[in-house]
Each structure stands twice: as C-alpha cells, then as structure tokens.
C-alpha positions as CSV (number, residue, x, y, z in Angstrom):
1,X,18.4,-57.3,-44.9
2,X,16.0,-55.7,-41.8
3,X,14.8,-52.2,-43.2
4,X,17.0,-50.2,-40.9
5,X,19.9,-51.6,-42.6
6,X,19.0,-50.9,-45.8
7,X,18.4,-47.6,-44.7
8,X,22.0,-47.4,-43.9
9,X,23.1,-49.2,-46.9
10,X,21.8,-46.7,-49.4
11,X,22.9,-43.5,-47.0
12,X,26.3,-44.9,-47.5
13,X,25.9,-45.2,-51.1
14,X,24.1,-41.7,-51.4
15,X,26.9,-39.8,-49.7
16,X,30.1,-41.2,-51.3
17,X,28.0,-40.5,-54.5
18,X,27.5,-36.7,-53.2
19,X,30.8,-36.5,-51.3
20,X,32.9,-34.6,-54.0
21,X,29.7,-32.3,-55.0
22,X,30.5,-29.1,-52.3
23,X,34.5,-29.5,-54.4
24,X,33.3,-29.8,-57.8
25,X,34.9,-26.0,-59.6
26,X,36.9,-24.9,-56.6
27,X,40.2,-23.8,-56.9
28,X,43.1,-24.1,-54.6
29,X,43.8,-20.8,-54.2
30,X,44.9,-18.4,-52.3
31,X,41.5,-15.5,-51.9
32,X,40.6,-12.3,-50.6
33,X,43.3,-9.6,-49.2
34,X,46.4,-9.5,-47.7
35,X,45.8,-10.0,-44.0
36,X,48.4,-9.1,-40.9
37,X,51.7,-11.6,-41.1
38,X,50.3,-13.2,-44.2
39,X,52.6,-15.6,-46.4
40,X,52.3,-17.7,-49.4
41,X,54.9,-20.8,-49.6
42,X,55.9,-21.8,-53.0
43,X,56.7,-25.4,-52.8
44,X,57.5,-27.4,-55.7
45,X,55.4,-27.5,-59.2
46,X,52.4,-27.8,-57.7
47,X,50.2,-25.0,-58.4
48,X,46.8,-23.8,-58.0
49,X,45.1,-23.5,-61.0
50,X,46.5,-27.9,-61.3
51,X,44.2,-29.3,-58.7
52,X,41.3,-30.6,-60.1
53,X,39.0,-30.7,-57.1
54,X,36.4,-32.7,-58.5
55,X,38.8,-35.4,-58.5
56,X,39.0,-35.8,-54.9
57,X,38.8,-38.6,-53.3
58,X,35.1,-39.5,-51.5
59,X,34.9,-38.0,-47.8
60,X,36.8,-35.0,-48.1
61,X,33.4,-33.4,-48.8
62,X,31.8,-34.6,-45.6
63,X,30.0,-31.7,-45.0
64,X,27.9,-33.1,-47.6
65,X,27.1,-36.1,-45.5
66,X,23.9,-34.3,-44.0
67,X,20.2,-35.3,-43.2
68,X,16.9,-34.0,-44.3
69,X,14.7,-34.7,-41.2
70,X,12.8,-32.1,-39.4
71,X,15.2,-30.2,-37.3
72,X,14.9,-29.5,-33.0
73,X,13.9,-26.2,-32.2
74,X,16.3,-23.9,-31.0
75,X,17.4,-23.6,-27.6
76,X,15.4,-26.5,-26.5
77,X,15.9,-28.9,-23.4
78,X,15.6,-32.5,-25.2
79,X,13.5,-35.6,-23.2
80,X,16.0,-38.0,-25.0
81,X,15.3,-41.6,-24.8
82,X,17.0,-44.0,-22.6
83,X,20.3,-44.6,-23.7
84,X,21.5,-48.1,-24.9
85,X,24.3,-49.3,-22.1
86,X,26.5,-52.4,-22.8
87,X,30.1,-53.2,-23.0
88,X,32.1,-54.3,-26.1
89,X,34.8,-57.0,-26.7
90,X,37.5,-56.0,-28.3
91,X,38.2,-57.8,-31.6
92,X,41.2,-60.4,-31.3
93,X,41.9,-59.9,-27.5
94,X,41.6,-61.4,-24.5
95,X,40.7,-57.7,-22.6
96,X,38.4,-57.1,-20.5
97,X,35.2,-55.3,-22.3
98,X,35.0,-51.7,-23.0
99,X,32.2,-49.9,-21.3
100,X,29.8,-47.9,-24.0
101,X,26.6,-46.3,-23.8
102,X,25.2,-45.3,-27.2
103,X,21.7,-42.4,-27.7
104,X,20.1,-40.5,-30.6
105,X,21.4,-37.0,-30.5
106,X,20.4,-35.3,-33.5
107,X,20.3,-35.2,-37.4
108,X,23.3,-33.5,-38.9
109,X,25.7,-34.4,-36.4
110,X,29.6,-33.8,-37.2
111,X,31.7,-32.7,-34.9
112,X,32.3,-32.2,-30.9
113,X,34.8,-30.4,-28.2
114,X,34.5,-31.2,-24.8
115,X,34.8,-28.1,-22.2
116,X,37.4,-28.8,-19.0
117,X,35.7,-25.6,-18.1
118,X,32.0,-26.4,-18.3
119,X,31.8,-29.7,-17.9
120,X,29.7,-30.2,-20.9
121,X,30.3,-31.7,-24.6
122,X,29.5,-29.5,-27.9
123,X,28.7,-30.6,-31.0
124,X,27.9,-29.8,-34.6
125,X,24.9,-30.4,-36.5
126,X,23.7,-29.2,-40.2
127,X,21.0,-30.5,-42.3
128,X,21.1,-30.3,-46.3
129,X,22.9,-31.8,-49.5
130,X,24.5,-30.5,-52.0
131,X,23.8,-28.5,-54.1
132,X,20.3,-28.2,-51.8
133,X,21.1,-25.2,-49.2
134,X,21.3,-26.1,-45.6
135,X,17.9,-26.3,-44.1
136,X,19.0,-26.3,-40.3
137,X,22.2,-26.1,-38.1
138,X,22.6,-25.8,-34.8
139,X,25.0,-26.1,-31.9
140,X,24.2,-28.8,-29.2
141,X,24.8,-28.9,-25.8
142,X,25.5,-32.2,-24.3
143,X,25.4,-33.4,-20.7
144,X,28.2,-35.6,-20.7
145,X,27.0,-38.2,-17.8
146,X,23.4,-38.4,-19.0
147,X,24.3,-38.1,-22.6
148,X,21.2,-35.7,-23.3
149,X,20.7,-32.3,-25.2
150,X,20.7,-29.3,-22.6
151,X,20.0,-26.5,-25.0
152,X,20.4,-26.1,-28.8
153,X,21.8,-22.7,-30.6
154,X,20.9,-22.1,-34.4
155,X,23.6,-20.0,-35.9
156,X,22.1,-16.3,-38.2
157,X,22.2,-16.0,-41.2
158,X,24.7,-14.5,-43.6
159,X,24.7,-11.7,-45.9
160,X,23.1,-14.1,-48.7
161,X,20.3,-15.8,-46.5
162,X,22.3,-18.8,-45.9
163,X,22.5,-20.6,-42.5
164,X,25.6,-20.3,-41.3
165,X,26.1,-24.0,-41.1
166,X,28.2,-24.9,-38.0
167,X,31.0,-27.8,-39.0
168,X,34.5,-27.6,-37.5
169,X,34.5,-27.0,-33.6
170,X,36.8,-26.5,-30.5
171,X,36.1,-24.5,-27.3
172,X,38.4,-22.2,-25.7
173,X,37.7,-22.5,-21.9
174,X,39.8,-19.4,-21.5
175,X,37.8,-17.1,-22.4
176,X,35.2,-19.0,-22.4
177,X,34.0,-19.4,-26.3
178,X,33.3,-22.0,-28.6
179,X,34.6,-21.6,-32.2
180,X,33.9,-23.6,-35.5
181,X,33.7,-23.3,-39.0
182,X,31.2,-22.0,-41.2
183,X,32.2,-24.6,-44.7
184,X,29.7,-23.7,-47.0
185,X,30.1,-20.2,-45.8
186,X,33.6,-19.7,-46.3
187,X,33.6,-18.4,-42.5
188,X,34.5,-18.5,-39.2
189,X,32.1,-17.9,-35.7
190,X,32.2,-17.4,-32.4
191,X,29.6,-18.3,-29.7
192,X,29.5,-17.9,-26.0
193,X,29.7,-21.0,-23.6
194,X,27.8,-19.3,-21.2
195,X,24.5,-18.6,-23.1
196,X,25.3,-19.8,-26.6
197,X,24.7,-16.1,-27.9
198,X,26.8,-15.6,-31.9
199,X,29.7,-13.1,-31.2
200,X,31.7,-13.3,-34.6
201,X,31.9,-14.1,-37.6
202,X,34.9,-13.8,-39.8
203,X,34.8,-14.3,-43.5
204,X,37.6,-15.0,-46.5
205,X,38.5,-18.9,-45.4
206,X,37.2,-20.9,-48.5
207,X,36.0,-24.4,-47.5
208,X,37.1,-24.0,-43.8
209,X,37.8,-27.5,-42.4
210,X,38.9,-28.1,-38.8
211,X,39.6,-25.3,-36.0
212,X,41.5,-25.5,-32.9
213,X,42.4,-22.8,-29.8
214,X,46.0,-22.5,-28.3
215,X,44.9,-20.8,-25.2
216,X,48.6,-20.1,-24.5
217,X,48.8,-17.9,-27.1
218,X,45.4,-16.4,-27.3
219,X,45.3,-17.8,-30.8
220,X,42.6,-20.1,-33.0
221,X,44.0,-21.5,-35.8
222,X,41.7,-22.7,-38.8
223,X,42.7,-25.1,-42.0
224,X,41.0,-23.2,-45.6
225,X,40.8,-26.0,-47.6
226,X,39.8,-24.2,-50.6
227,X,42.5,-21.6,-50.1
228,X,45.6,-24.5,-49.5
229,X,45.7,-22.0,-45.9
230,X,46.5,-22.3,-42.3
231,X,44.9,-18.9,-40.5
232,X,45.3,-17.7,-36.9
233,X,43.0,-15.0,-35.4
234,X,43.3,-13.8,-32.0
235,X,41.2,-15.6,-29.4
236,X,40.2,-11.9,-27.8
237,X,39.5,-9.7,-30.4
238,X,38.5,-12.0,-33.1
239,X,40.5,-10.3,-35.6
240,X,42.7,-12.4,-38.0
241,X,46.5,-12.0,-37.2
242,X,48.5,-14.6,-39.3
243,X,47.7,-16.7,-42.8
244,X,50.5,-19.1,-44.1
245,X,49.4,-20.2,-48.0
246,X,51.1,-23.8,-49.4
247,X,49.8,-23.5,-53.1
248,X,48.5,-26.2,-54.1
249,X,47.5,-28.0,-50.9
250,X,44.7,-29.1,-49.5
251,X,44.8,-28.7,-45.8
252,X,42.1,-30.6,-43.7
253,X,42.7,-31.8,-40.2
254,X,44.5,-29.4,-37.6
255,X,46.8,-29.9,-34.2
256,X,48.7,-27.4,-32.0
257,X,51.5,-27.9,-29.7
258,X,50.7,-25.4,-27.2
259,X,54.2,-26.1,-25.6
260,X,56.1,-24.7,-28.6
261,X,53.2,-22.8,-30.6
262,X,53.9,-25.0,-34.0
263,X,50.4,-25.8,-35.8
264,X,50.4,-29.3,-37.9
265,X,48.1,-29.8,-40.7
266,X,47.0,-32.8,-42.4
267,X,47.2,-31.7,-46.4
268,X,45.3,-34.2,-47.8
269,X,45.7,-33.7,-51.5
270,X,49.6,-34.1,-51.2
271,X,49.9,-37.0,-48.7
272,X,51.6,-35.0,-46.3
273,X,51.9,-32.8,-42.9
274,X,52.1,-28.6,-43.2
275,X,54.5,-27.6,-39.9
276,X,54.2,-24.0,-39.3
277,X,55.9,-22.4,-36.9
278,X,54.1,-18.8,-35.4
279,X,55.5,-16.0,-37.1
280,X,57.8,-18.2,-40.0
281,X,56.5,-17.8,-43.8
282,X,58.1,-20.5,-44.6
283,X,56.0,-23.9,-43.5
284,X,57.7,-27.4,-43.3
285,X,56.5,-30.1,-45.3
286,X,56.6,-34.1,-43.8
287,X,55.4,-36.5,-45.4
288,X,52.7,-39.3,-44.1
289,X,50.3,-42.0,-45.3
290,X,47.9,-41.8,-48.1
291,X,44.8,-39.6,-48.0
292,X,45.1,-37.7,-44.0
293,X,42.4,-36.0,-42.9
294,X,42.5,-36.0,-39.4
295,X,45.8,-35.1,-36.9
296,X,46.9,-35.6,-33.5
297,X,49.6,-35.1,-31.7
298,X,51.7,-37.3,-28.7
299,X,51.3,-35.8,-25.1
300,X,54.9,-34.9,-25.9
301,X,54.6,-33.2,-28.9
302,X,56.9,-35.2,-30.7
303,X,55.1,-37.5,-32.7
304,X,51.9,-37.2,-34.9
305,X,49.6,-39.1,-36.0
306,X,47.5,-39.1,-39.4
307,X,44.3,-41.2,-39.8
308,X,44.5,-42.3,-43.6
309,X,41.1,-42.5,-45.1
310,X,42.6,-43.9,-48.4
311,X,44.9,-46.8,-47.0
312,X,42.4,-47.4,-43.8
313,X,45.5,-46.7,-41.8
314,X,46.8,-44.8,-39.4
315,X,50.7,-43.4,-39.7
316,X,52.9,-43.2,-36.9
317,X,55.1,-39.9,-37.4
318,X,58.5,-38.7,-36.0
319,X,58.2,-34.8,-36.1
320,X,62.2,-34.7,-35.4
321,X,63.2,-36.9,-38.4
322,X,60.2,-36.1,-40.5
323,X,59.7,-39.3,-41.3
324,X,56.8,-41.9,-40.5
325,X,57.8,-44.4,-38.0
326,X,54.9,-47.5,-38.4
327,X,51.8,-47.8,-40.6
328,X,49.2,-49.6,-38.9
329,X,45.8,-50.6,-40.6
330,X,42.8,-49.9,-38.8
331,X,39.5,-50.2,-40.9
332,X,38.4,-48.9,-43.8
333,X,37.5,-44.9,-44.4
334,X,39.9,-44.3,-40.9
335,X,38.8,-40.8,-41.0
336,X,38.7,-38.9,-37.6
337,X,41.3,-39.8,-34.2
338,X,42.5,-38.3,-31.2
339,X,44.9,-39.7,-28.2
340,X,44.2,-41.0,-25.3
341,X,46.2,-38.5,-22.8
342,X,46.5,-41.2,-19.9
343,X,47.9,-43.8,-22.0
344,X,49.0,-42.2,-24.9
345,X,46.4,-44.9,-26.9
346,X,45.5,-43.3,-30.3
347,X,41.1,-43.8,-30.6
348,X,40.9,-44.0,-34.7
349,X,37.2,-43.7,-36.2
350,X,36.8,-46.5,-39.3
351,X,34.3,-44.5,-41.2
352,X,33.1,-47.3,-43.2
353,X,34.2,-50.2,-40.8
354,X,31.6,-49.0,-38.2
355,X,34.2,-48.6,-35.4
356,X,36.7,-47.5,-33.2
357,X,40.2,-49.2,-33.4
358,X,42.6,-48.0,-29.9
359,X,46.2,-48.5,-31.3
360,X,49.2,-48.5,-28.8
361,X,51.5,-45.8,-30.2
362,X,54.3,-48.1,-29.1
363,X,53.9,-51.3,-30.3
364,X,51.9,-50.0,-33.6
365,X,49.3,-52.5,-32.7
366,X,45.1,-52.5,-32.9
367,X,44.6,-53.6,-29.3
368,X,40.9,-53.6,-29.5
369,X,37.6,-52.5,-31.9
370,X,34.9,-51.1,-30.5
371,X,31.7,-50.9,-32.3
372,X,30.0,-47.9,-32.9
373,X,27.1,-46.5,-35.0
374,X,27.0,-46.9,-38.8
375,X,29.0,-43.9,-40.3
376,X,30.9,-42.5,-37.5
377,X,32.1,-39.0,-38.3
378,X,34.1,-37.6,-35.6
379,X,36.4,-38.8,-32.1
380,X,36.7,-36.3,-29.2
381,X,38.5,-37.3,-25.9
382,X,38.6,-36.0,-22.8
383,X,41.4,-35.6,-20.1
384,X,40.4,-38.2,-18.0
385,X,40.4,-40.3,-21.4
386,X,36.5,-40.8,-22.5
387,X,35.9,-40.8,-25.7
388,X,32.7,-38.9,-27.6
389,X,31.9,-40.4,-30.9
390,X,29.8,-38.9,-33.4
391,X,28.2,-40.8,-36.1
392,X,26.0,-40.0,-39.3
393,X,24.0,-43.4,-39.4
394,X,20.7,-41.3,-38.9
395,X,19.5,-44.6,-37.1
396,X,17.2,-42.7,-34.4
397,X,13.5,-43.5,-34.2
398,X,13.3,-39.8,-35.8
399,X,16.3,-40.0,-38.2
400,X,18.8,-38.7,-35.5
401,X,22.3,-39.4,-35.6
402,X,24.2,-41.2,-32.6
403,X,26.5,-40.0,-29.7
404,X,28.0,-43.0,-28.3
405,X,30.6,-42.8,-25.5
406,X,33.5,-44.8,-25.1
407,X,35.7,-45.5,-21.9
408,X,38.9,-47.1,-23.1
409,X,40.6,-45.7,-20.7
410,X,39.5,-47.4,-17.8
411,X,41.4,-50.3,-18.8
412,X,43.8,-48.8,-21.2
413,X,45.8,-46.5,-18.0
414,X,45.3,-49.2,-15.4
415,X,48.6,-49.0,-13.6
416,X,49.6,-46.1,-15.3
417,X,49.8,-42.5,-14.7
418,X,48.2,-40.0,-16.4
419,X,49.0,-36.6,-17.9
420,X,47.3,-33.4,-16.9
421,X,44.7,-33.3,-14.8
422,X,41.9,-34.8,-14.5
423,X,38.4,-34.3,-14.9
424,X,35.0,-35.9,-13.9
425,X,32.8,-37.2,-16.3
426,X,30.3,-40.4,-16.7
C-alpha cells in the first residue's frame, strides 16, 4: 500500500472512530425561549430525554471529520496548482466518459453553494477534532472555471473565544448573502457575497446541520439537530420568525419547495422525512430509507429523495402518497446528493465508496460512477447541471482536501430540455 493511501486508510479509520464524539451527552431537546410562530409536535412515544446520542450511527458527526494542517491566511488570493483534467467511464455502461477536473482546495473542506448571481462557488472549511477546539475556519471563494481560491474569509469569534466554525452553507443571491451554520457553536451567520464581511450571527440552534434560502419568501430555513428543530429566520432582518420542534427527532439534511413554501427534512434518527408547511404547528411525518442525511427534491416538487448512509442507498419518495417509490443502492456511506435540474438525474456522493453514482429518477437505475477523491463530503449542482464535489481525503501535497468538478450533464440532457435558466460555467 503506497504511503498516500495509507494515509487515507487510517483518516478513515480515525474519523468513524471520532464521528459520534461532538453527540456524545446531547439531548434532543427542544432549548432556549419561545421564539415568534414557535411549535413543538408531539409525535408518538418518542421523547427527548430517550435518545441516546452517543449511539448514533458514524457520520452524523461529520463536523468532526476535520484536519489539523496549517490553515491559509485570510482573505488570500491562492496560486493553486494545475488542476488534474481527465474524463471517467462510467461503471457498467457503454456511455460516453464524463468530463472531470479534480484540485487541492483546502483542509477542512465540507460544504459548497454555487451563486447564479456571482458566478462563483462557496465553500466551507474548519480545522479541529473533537474534543480539540477548532483551530481555523474559513469561507472560500471559488472560481468556478479555473477551479482556484479567489479570496478566503475567517469567521470571529464568539462570546467564549471559539471560532465560529463555518459548516452548513447556501447563498441567497437575493439579497446577496451567504448563510451557514455555526455546529459547534450552536449558531447561525451571515456574510456578504460582495466583500465577505460577518453580518449576523444568531444563536439558540443546538448542533445546526444544513441551511437553505427560499428567496421567494425572504426566508432561511436551518435543521437543529440537537434541538429535533426546523427554524426559519427572515432573509432581511436576520431575525428568527418560525421554529417547528418534532421531539425526539434528529433532523439533518434540508430542502425547500419555493413553489409552495413546504420545507422537507431528513430526520435521521427516525428513518423518516419532517414536511412542514409555513405557518402549520403541526409537521408531517413520511417515512424513507434507513439512516437519511441528505435531501433533495424533483424540479417538480413532488418527489424527494434521501441519500441513505446506513443502507448505501438512495430512496425514491412520492410526497403525494407519502410513500417511497424505489430503493436503489448506490455505494456505501451514500451521504450527500442533489439533482440534476436538466435531466432530473439525482448526483449521490458514496462517502466510503469514493464516488459519485448519477441515478435516473425514472428507471431507479445507477447509470454511471464517477470517481472522486477519497472521502467525499458534499454534492452541489448548478443550473446548467455541473456538479461541485467536496471531499475530505486531505490528499494535497499540503494536506488539502479536493474540489473536483463533474459535468454529467453534458451527456445526461443531450436531447433534452432543461429547466430554468441557464448559466455559464467551466
């Protein structure tokens, strides 16, 4: 085995070990005080004080999964290295190859939103283990077509000293802002596209997960995992306007229609989908596969999809009937996807496959894998249907973790028109 991939080997092994540490002695519970259009669901017997977090299955703590090398400086242009250009076969097809280009970003990499707006990728970074602090974080900004850093933001500190460590992410081209989530912090932030300057932060969401903007609405929506919450704050004052409480559950990934307003989550301790409906205190439960942490939604709205870290699946979901449709195995440790809008494809990242698996939604079949670095974390596509993939493989010459770019869609949509419109990227 060549030293990088032992390197890999025992990173894997390190992590899974640590992966449940940032749970261990929380409670699923609902914290802090009652907040404008605030509800708590009682569903069934399961209560808070029950979970035993510590119990959770490996990954759900993948803020843990973090390096130690020396962080970039802030706000700093990055040389890069030449990026790695190739194409991919897909696995068991006779398809034409996939076009990818792979780089080192940097360490710490977790999450990324692509701005219509701006033209440019964001991502999350943050350095540190359990129960070590958090030694750096920052916010990166990505040139899409060249596939290097533009400028880095490091995020203050809070009340404690603590970084607030950047996780969660999604951009609201609206009004121009990027949000995320501040895990270890039990927060929320706010940053500026335009000069990456920290506008916000709002406090009282215990073990904040996943964040999305409904620009329709003015309204970000954030999953607490630690509080079994959904939240909404408004997108132009910051202010927190709605929190819907399952006890019990253990809500991770996040989706919004922004054609009806409904929010979907992915509860991962309870094998099943939260539906709330703006202004309703009382959620709808559907179930899905075992072990969702990641959601997306159809171009539609009507059918969802989970990606199954437990099962290496991904389930196929009728939001009408409430019932899954087709389970279809992807790789092992399926743990991030998003859909393809042109072709309604669903990209599914196999955490500990090392891939991407495209599944037609119709058929329920794995068309093609597409290898990607060791460890990938996170999928983001774009309108015109490339995909961002994040890993945590930390296989840079300086430790850094990997962007690599995807363009399924070339061949996925050929013949077949899109939805929305488009935009122009590499």
């Amino acid at each position: 085995m060549s030293s990088l991939n032992r390197r890999v080997a025992a990173r894997a092994v390190a992590l899974a070990a640590s992966s449940t540490l940032l749970l261990s002695g929380t409670a699923v519970a609902h914290a802090g005080s009652a907040t404008a259009g605030s509800a708590t669901a009682h569903v069934g017997t399961a209560h808070a004080g029950s979970v035993h977090i510590d119990t959770v299955r490996t990954e759900i703590a993948d803020t843990t999964t973090m390096h130690t090398n020396t962080p970039y400086t802030s706000v700093t242009p990055h040389t890069g290295t030449t990026p790695h250009t190739g194409t991919t076969r897909p696995t068991g097809t006779a398809s034409s190859p996939v076009p990818v280009t792979s780089v080192p970003l940097v360490p710490g990499l977790y999450q990324s939103a692509y701005s219509e707006r701006n033209g440019v990728l964001w991502a999350t970074a943050s350095v540190g283990q359990p129960p070590a602090p958090v030694t750096a974080s920052r916010l990166v900004k990505v040139d899409p077509r060249t596939l290097k850093v533009k400028a880095t933001y490091t995020p203050p500190l809070d009340g404690t000293g603590a970084i607030e460590a950047v996780y969660g992410i999604d951009v609201d081209d609206e009004h121009n802002t990027v949000w995320v989530t501040n895990t270890r912090n039990d927060s929320i932030a706010v940053y500026s596209q335009k000069t990456g300057a920290h506008l916000a932060t709002r406090p009282n969401v215990r073990h904040a997960r996943e964040i999305v903007v409904d620009e329709k609405r003015d309204r970000v929506w954030t999953t607490a995992f630690g509080d079994g919450a959904v939240v909404a704050y408004d997108s132009r004052t910051y202010e927190e306007v709605e929190r819907v409480t399952v006890e019990g559950s253990g809500p991770t990934g996040l989706a919004v229609n922004e054609r009806t307003g409904k929010v979907y989550a992915a509860d991962f301790t309870h094998n099943r989908i939260i539906e709330v409906t703006p202004g309703s205190r009382t959620p709808r439960l559907i179930p899905t596969g075992e072990g969702p942490l990641s959601i997306a939604l159809s171009a539609d709205g009507r059918t969802a999809y989970t990606a199954n870290q437990s099962t290496g699946s991904v389930s196929i979901v009728d939001l009408r009937k409430g019932a899954v449709t087709k389970t279809v195995p992807t790789g092992e440790g399926a743990k991030s996807l998003a859909v393809e809008p042109r072709s309604g494809r669903v990209l599914v990242v196999n955490r500990l496959a090392g891939n991407v698996s495209v599944v037609d939604a119709r058929s329920g079949a794995v068309v093609r894998n597409v290898a990607t670095g060791a460890l990938p974390n996170h999928v983001q596509v774009t309108r015109a249907g490339t995909a961002f993939v994040l890993d945590k493989s930390g296989s840079g010459p300086a430790g850094e973790d990997r962007l690599t770019r995807i363009r399924p869609g070339d061949e996925a949509s050929h013949g077949r028109r899109g939805h929305g419109r488009s935009a122009t990227v590499a």
